[in-house]
C-alpha positions in Angstrom: 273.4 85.5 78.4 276.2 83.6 80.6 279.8 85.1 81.4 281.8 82.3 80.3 285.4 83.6 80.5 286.9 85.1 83.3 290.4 83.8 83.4 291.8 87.2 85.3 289.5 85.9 88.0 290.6 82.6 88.1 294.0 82.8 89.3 293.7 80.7 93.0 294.5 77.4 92.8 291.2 75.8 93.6 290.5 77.0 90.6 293.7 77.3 89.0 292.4 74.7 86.1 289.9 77.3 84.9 291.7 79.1 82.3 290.5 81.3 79.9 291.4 78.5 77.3 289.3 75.9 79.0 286.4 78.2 80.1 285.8 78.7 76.2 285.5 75.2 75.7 282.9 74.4 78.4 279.3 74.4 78.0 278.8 78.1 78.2 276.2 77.2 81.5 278.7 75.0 83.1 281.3 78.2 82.8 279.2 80.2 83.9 277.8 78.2 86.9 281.9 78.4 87.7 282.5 81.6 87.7 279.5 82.5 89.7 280.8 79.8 92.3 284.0 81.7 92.2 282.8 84.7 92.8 280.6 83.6 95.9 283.3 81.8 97.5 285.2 85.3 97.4 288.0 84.7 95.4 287.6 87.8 92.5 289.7 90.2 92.9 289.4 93.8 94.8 289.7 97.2 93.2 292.7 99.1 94.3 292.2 102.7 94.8 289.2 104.7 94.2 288.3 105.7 91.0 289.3 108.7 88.8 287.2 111.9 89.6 286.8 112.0 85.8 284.5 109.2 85.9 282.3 111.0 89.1 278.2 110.1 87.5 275.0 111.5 88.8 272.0 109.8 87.0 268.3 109.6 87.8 269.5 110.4 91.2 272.0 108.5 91.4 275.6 109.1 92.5 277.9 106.6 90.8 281.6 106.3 91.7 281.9 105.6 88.1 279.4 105.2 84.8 280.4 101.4 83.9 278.0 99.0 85.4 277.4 95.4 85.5 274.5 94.4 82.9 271.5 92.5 84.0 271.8 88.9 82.9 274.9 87.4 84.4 273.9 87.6 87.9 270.0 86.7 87.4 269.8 85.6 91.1 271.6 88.2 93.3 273.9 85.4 94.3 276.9 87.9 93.5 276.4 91.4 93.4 278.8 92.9 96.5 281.5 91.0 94.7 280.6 92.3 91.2 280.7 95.6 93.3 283.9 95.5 94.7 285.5 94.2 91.5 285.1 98.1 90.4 281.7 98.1 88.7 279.7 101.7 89.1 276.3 99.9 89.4 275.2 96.1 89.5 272.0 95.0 88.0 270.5 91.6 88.8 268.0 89.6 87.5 266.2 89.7 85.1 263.7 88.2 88.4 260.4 87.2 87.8 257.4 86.9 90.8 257.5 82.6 90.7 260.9 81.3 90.1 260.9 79.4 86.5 263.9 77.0 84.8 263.7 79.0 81.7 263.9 77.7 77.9 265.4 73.9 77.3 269.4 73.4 77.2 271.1 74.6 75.2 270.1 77.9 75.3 273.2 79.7 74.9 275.6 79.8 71.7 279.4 81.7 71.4 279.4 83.2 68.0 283.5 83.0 68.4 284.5 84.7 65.1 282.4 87.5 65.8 282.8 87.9 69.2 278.9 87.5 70.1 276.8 85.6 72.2 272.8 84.1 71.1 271.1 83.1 74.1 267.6 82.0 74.5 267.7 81.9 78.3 263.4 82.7 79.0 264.0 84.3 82.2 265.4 81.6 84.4 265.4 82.9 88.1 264.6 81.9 91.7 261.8 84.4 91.7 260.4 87.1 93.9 261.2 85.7 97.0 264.3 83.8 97.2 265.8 86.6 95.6 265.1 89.3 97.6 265.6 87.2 100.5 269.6 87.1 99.2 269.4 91.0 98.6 268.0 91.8 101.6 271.1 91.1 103.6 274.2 92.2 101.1 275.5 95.8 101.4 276.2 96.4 97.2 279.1 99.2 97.4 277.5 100.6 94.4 274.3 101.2 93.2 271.9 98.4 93.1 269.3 97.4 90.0 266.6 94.9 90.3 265.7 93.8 86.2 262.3 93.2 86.8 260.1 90.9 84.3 257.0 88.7 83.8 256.6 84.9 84.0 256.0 83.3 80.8 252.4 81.7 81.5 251.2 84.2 83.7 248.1 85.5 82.7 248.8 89.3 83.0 252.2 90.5 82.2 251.5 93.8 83.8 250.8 93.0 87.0 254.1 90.3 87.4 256.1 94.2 87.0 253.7 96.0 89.2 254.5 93.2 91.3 258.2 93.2 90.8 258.5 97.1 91.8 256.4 96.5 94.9 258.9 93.5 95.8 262.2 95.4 95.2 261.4 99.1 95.5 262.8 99.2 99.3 265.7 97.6 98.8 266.5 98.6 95.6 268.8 101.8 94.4 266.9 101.3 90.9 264.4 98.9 89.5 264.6 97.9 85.3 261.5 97.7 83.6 262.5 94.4 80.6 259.9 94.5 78.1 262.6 93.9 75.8 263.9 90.2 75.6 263.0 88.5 73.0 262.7 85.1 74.6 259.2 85.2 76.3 256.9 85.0 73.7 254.6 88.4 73.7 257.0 90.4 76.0 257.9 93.0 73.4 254.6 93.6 72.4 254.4 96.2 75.6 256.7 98.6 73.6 253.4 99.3 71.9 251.8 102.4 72.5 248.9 101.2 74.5 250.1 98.6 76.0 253.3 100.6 77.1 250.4 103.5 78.4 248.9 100.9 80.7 252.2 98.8 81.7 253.7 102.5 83.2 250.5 103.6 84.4 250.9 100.3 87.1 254.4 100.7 87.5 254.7 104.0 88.5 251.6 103.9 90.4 252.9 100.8 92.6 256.0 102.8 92.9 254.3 105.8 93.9 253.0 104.2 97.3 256.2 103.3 98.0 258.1 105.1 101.1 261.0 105.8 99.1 261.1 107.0 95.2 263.1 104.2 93.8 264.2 105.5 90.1 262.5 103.2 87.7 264.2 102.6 84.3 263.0 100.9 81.0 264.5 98.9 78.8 263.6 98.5 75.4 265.0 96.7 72.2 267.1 97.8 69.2 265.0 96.4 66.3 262.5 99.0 67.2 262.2 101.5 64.1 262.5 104.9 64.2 258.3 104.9 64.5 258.0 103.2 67.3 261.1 105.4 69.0 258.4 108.4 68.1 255.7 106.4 70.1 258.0 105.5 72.9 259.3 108.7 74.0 255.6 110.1 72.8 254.6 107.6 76.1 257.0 108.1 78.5 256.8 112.4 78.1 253.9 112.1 79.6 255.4 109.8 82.8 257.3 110.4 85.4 259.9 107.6 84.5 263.5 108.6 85.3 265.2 106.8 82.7 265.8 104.4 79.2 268.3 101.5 79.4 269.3 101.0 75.4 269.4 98.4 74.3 268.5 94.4 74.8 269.2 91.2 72.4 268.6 92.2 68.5 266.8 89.0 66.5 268.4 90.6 63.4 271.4 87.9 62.2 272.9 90.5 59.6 275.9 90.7 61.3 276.8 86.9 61.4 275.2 86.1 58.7 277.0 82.0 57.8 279.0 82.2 61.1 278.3 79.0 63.1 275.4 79.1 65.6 273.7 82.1 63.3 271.1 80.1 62.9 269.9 79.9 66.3 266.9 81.3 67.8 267.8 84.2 70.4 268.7 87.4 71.0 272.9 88.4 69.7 274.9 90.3 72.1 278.4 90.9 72.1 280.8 92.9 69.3 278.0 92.5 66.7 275.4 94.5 68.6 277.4 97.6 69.4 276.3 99.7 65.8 273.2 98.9 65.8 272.3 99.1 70.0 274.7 103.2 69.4 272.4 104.3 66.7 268.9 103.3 68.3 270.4 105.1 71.4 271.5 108.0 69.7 268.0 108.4 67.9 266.4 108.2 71.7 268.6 110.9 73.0 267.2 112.8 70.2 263.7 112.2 71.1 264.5 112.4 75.1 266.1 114.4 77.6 265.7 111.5 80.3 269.2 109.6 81.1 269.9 106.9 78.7 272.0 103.8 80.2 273.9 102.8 76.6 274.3 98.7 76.2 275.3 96.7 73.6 278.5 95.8 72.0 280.7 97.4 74.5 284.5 95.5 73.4 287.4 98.2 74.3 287.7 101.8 75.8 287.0 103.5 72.2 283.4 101.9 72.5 282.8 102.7 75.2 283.6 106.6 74.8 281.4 106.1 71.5 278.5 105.1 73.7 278.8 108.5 75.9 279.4 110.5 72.6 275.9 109.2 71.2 274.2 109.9 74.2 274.8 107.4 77.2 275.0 109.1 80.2 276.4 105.5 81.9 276.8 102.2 80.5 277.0 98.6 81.3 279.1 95.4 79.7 278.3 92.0 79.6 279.4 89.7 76.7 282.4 91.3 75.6 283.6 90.5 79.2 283.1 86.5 77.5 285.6 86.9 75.5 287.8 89.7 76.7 287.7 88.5 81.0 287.2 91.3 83.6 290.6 93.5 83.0 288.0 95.1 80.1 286.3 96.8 83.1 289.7 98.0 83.8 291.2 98.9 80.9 287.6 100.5 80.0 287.8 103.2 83.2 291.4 103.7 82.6 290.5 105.0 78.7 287.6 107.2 79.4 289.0 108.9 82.2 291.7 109.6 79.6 289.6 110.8 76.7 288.2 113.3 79.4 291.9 114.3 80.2 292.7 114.5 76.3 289.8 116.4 75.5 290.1 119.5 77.9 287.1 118.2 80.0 286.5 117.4 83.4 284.3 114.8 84.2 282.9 112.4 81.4 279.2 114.3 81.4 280.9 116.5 79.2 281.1 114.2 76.8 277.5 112.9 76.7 276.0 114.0 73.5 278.8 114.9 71.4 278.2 113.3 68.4 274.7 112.0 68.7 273.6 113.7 65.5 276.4 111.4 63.7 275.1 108.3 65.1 271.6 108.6 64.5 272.2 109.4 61.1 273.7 106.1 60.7 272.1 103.0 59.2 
């Protein structure tokens, strides 16, 4: 997926021609290759003030200085994270980073699905790889915590050992490493959410991880088309691990949403606005299967959302393509409107409202 519109960013006049207008009508690469620029040249704005106390988040270990992060995807090379961080995000993932670097699918490979708000995107994992990546990571301070989305090339012969790989690369200078098995864009990939195959694939991980000198919490990401089955088989799997956490969800392949919206047709994964009931009710029916902290994805637009993410079951959550269409004052406005919903409800801190109304949600269809 590619950020495309970040006109609130854009407000300095070397790049005072990028407006939200104009970023909408680039090639959504080229916008993106912009606003990366942007934000390596350091001209994104700063946070002002700390964050409400409301929004205070221990996950898997973690202590967050909020629960919205950055989503893995827009910063697939960890050209940008400290910036990302000091825009206000709680947590910044990067990647997703393969062990050789690789260019990814052929252009184009990302489509704006305008009326719906969505995104399609057939990136195929295009990264610098292992090295030059953590070669970048290796000398940023991230004021916030840190993920490394770790993944697979596409021709190499053993998927399983590109993420034992990844989590023997990253676990030092990671706060938390991403397991993807989820994209839908590297042909194979999501057959690791199979029992077996998911057995083995954790079995490496968390025994790579387990050598390391410090316990870097290891999350895994899987997919929303997933039925309510193979939820039984995945938490069946990882009960019987010691992984610290679920991120849910990825892309869908499903096009019922859009269906005869330009670009539907496209082969991908959707993200954005048409995502969001569909990634809330897949994690709703994990937190019923799982006590592990869920990171809740997918279709994040506007504070109400958001707090719908926490009320199925999120215990933090991350944005990306709404941020396309909306620009960074979502991450904003976002904060601002849970730390009010805490306030409105009689609560203290948003934990309180993890879990709510899970049962609702994963009754939906």
């Amino acid at each position: 997926m590619i950020f495309s519109a970040l006109s609130p960013l854009l407000r300095v006049p070397l790049l005072a021609s990028l407006t939200r207008d104009s970023l909408l009508r680039m090639d959504p690469e080229t916008a993106h290759g912009a606003t990366i620029n942007a934000l390596r040249l350091g001209l994104a704005p700063q946070q002002d003030g700390p964050d409400a106390p409301e929004l205070k988040t221990s996950i898997a270990g973690l202590e967050l200085s909020n629960p919205v992060g950055m989503a893995a995807g827009f910063d697939k090379n960890g050209e940008v994270p400290r910036a990302l961080a000091l825009m206000g995000f709680g947590m910044v993932e990067i990647g997703t980073v393969t062990p050789r670097p690789q260019s990814g699918n052929p252009k184009p490979r990302l489509f704006r699905v305008a009326a719906a708000e969505g995104v399609i995107n057939r990136m195929g994992f295009n990264n610098d790889g292992h090295d030059d990546v953590f070669r970048r990571l290796n000398d940023v301070r991230v004021p916030a915590a840190l993920g490394v989305n770790i993944g697979a090339n596409k021709d190499t012969a053993d998927f399983i050992s590109d993420y034992a790989r990844g989590v023997a690369r990253f676990a030092r200078i990671a706060d938390y490493l991403t397991v993807n098995i989820s994209s839908p864009n590297t042909p194979g990939l999501r057959d690791l959410q199979q029992s077996e195959a998911l057995k083995r694939l954790l079995q490496a991980v968390l025994t790579v991880r387990s050598k390391s000198p410090v316990r870097v919490p290891v999350f895994l990401k899987i997919a929303p088309d997933l039925d309510e089955a193979a939820l039984d088989s995945i938490a069946a799997v990882i009960a019987a691990t010691d992984l610290d956490g679920l991120i849910v969800s990825n892309t869908t392949i499903s096009r019922d949403p859009i269906a005869g919206m330009e670009n539907a047709a496209e082969m991908g994964g959707l993200s954005g606005k048409p995502l969001f009931d569909l990634a809330t009710i897949r994690l709703a029916q994990m937190r019923q299967r799982t006590s592990l902290p869920i990171i809740g994805v997918g279709g994040i637009h506007s504070p109400q959302s958001a707090l719908e993410k926490f009320e199925a079951g999120a215990n933090a959550i991350q944005l990306y393509s709404a941020l396309v269409f909306g620009g960074l004052d979502l991450l904003d406005r976002i904060k601002r409107g849970l730390a009010a919903a805490v306030r409105a409800q009689g609560k203290r801190n948003i934990s309180e409202l993890v879990g709510t109304r899970t049962a609702d949600w994963a009754s939906r269809k």
